[in-house]
C-alpha positions in Angstrom: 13.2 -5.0 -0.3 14.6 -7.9 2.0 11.2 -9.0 4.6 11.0 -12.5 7.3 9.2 -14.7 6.4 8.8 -18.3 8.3 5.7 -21.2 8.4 4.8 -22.5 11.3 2.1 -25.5 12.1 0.3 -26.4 15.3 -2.9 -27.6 16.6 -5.8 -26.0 17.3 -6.5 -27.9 21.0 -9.7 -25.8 21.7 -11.6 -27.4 18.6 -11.0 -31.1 19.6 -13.4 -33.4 17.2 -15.6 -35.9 18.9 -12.5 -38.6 17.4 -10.1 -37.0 19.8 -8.4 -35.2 16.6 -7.2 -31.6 16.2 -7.2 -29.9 13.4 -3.8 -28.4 12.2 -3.2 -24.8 11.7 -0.8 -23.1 9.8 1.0 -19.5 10.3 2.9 -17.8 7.9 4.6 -14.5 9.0 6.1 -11.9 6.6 7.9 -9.1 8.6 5.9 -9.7 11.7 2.8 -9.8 10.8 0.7 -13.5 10.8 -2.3 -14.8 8.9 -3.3 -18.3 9.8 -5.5 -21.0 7.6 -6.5 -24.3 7.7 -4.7 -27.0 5.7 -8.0 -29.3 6.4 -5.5 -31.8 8.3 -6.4 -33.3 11.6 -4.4 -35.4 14.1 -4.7 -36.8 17.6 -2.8 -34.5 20.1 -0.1 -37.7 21.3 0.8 -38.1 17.4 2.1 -34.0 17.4 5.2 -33.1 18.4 4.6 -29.0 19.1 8.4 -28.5 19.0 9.0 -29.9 15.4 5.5 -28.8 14.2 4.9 -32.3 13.0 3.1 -35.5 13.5 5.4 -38.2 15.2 5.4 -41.3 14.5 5.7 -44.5 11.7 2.3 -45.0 10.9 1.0 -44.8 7.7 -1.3 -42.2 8.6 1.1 -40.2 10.2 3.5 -40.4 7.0 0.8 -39.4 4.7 0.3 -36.3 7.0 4.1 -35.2 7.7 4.1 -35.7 3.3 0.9 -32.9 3.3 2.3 -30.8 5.9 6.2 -31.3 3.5 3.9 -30.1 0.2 2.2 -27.4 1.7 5.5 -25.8 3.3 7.1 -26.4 -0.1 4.6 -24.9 -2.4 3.6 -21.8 0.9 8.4 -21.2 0.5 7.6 -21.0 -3.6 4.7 -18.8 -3.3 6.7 -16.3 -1.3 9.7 -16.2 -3.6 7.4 -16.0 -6.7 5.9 -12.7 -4.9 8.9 -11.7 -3.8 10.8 -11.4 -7.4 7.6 -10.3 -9.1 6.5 -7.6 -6.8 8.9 -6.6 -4.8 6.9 -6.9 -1.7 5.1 -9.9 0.2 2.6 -9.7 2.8 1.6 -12.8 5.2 -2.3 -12.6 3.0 -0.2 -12.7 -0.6 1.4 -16.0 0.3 -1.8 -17.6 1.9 -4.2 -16.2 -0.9 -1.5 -17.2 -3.6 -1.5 -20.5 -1.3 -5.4 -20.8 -1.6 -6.1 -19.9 -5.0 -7.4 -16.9 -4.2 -4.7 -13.8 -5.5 -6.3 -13.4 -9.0 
């Protein structure tokens, strides 16, 4: 059975920390329907571009986040195919329990 799937990050601007940082959220969306959980990454608001869903910037902070946000994309895209060819099916909470640790 073919399904949508896509991963999305962005900030969380109503839960500002007294440092000025966000905390960044991810989405992932399997035929419409979204679950969202936190990475436990935070970044200031002018460091996050919202159209690329992705710190911007050279700094060495800002690298070692866009390389989290790059592992956690890659290992969320091999969650989802691992579900897809051994179930059949995916939902939005597989991927993000098989993401967590929690599907067993």
């Amino acid at each position: 059975m073919k399904s949508t799937f896509s991963l999305s990050f962005f900030l969380k601007r109503t839960a500002a920390r007294k440092t000025g940082e966000m905390p960044v959220i991810g989405r992932i969306t399997v035929n419409g329907k979204a679950v969202e959980f936190r990475p436990g990454l935070s970044v200031r608001p002018e460091d996050w571009s919202v159209e690329k869903g992705r710190a911007i910037g050279r700094t060495p902070e800002i690298i070692r986040l866009n390389a989290m946000l790059d592992a956690a994309r890659h290992a969320i895209t091999q969650h989802y195919q691992r579900l897809l060819t051994e179930d059949g099916y995916v939902t939005a909470e597989k991927v993000r329990d098989a993401y967590l640790g929690r599907d067993e």
